[in-house]
C-alpha positions in Angstrom: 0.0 0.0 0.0 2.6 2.3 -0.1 3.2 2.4 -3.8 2.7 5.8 -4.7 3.6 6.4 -8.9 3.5 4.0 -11.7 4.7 4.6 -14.9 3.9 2.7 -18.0 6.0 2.0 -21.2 4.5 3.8 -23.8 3.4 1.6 -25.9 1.2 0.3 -23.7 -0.7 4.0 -23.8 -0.2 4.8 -27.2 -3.0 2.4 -28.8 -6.6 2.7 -29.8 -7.6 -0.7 -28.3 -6.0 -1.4 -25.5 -5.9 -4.4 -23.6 -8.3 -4.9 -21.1 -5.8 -6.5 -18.5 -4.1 -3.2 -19.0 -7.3 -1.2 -18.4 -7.8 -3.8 -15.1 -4.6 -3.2 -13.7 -5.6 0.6 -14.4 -9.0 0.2 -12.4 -7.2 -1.6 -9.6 -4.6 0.7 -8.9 -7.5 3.7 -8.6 -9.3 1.5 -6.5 -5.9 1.2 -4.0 -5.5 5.1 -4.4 -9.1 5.4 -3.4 -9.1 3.8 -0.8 -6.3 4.8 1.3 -6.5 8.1 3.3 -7.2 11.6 1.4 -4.5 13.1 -0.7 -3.3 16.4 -0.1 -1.3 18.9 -2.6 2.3 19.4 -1.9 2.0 23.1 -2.3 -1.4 24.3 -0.3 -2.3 21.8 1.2 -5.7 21.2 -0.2 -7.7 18.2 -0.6 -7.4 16.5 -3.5 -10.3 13.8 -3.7 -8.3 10.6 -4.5 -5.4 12.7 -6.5 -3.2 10.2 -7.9 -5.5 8.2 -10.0 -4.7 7.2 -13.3 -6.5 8.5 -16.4 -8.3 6.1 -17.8 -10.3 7.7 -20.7 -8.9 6.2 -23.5 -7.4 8.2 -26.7 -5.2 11.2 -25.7 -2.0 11.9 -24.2 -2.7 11.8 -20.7 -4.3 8.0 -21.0 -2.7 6.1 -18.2 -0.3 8.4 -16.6 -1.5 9.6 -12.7 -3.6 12.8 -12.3 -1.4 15.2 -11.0 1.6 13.8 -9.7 5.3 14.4 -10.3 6.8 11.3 -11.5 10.0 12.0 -10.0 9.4 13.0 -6.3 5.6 11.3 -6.2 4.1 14.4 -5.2 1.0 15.5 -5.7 -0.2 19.3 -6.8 -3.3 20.4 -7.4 -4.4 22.2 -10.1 -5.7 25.2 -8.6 -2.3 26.4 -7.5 -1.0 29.3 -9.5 2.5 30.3 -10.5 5.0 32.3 -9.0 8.5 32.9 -8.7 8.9 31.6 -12.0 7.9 28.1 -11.0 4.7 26.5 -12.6 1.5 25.5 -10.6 0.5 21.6 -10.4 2.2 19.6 -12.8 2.9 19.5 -16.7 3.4 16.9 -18.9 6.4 16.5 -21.4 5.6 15.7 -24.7 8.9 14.1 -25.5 9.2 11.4 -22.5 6.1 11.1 -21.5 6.0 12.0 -17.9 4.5 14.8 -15.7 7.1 16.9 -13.6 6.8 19.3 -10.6 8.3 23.1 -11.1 10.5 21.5 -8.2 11.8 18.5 -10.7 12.1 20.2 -13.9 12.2 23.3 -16.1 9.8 23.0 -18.5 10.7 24.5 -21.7 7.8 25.5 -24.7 8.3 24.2 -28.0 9.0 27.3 -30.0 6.9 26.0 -33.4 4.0 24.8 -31.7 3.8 25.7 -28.3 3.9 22.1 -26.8 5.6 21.5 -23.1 8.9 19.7 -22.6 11.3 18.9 -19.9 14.4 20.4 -19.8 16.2 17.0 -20.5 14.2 16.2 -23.5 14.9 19.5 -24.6 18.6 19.9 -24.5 19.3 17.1 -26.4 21.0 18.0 -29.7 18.5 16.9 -31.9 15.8 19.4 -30.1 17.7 22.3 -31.3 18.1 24.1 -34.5 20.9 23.2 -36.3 21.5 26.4 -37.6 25.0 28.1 -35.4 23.2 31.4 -35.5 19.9 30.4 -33.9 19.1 28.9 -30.6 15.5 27.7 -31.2 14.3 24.4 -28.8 11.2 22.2 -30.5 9.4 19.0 -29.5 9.6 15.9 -30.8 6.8 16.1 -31.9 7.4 18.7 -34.8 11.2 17.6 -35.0 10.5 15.3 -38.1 8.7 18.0 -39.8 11.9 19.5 -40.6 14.8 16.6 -40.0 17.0 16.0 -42.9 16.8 12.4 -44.0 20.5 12.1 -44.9 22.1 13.6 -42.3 19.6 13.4 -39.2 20.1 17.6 -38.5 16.8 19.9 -37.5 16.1 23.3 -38.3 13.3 25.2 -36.5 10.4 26.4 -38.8 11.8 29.6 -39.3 15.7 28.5 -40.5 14.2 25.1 -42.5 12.7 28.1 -45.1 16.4 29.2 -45.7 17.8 25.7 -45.2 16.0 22.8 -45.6 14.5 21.2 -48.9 11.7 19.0 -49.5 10.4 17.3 -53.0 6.8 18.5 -53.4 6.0 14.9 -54.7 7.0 12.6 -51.9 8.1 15.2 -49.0 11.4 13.6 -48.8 13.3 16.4 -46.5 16.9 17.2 -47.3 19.4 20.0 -46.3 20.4 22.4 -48.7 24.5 21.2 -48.1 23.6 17.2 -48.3 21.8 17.9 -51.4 25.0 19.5 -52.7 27.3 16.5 -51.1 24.9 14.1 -52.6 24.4 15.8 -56.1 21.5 14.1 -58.1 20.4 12.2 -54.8 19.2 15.4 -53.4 16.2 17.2 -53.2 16.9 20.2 -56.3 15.1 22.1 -58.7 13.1 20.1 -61.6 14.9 21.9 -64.6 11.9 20.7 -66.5 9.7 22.6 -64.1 11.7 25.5 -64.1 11.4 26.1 -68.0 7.5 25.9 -67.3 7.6 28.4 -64.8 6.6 26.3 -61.7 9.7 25.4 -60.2 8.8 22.4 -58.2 11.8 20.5 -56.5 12.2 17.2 -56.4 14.6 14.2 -55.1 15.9 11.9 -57.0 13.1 9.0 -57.4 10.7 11.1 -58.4 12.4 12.9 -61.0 12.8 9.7 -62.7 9.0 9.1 -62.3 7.9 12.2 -64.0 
C-alpha cells in the first residue's frame, strides 16, 4: 500500500484498443488510491479527492499516466495552484518522455513551433535544437521530423528550415540544402523541367525519374 507512482512504457498508452488487462490493472490501482487516506497537494495543502489516479479515458496523451503527480518525487499538486517565482502550478506533462514533472523537478521549456511543453532533458538534447550556429530555437519531438533532414539526421526550426531545408513537393522527402550539394542528383533540387514551365517544383531523385 505504499506504492505511490506507476509509470507505463508507452506503448502500452499509445493504442486505440487497449488491452483490457491493462485497463484492469488501471482500475485496480485507482481502487488502492481510493481507498487509502485523502491526498493532499504538496503546495497548499488542499484536498485533493483521491489525487493520484490514473487517467483512464482512453485516446489522448494523458491515457494512463497519474492525475497530477510528479513522477520523480511522487508528489501530488493540485491544479488550482498558480504560478509564482517563475515556477509553474501543479504539474505538466512532457511531450517528448512522457512524464509529468513538478516546477521542483524540472524546467519546462515551450516548444518554440507549436507551443507544446517539454522537460528540460528532452529538450537539451541536440537533436531538439536548430541546427543552424546562428539560432538557438528548442522544439518538441513532436514537430522535430517535420523539418529533420533524412540524410544527415540535422533539425532546423520552422523559421531556418525556409532558408535551409529542402523537401520534394512529390513525396516530401526532407533534405538540407549542403547534403543535397554532397549528394548531387540524390538530393532534393530544382526540376529543370519545371523550371522552364515556370513552376519550379523541386524534387529528389526518385521522383524525378518518375515524371
Amino acid at each position: 500500500n505504499s506504492l505511490k507512482h506507476l509509470q507505463f512504457p508507452h506503448v502500452w498508452r499509445n493504442t486505440e484498443s487497449p488491452d483490457p488487462r491493462f485497463i484492469e490493472i488501471l482500475d485496480d490501482y485507482n481502487q488502492m488510491v481510493e481507498n487509502r487516506d485523502a491526498t493532499f497537494c504538496k503546495k497548499c495543502n488542499h484536498n485533493m479527492h483521491n489525487g493520484g489516479c490514473m487517467e483512464t479515458g482512453r485516446g489522448g496523451d494523458w491515457f494512463a499516466l497519474q492525475e497530477d503527480t510528479c513522477s520523480v518525487c511522487a508528489n501530488n499538486y493540485c491544479t488550482t495552484c498558480k504560478a509564482d517565482d517563475n515556477h509553474f502550478g501543479g504539474v505538466r506533462l512532457c511531450l517528448a518522455c512522457q512524464r509529468r514533472y513538478c516546477s521542483n523537478c524540472s524546467t519546462m521549456v515551450e516548444c518554440e513551433d507549436c507551443d507544446n511543453m517539454c522537460c528540460v532533458g528532452c529538450t537539451y538534447q541536440s537533436q531538439n535544437h536548430c541546427a543552424s550556429p546562428e539560432c538557438m530555437r528548442a522544439f518538441c519531438n513532436e514537430c522535430r521530423p517535420y523539418n529533420t533532414c533524412q540524410h544527415c539526421g540535422k533539425s532546423w526550426c520552422n523559421d531556418c528550415s525556409i532558408r535551409l531545408h529542402l523537401r520534394c513537393d512529390m513525396c516530401n522527402e526532407r533534405c538540407c540544402a549542403e547534403c543535397s550539394e554532397k549528394e548531387g542528383t540524390n538530393g532534393v533540387h530544382s526540376c529543370d523541367e519545371c523550371i522552364r514551365n515556370d513552376t519550379f517544383d523541386s524534387l529528389c531523385q526518385t521522383c524525378r525519374l518518375r515524371k
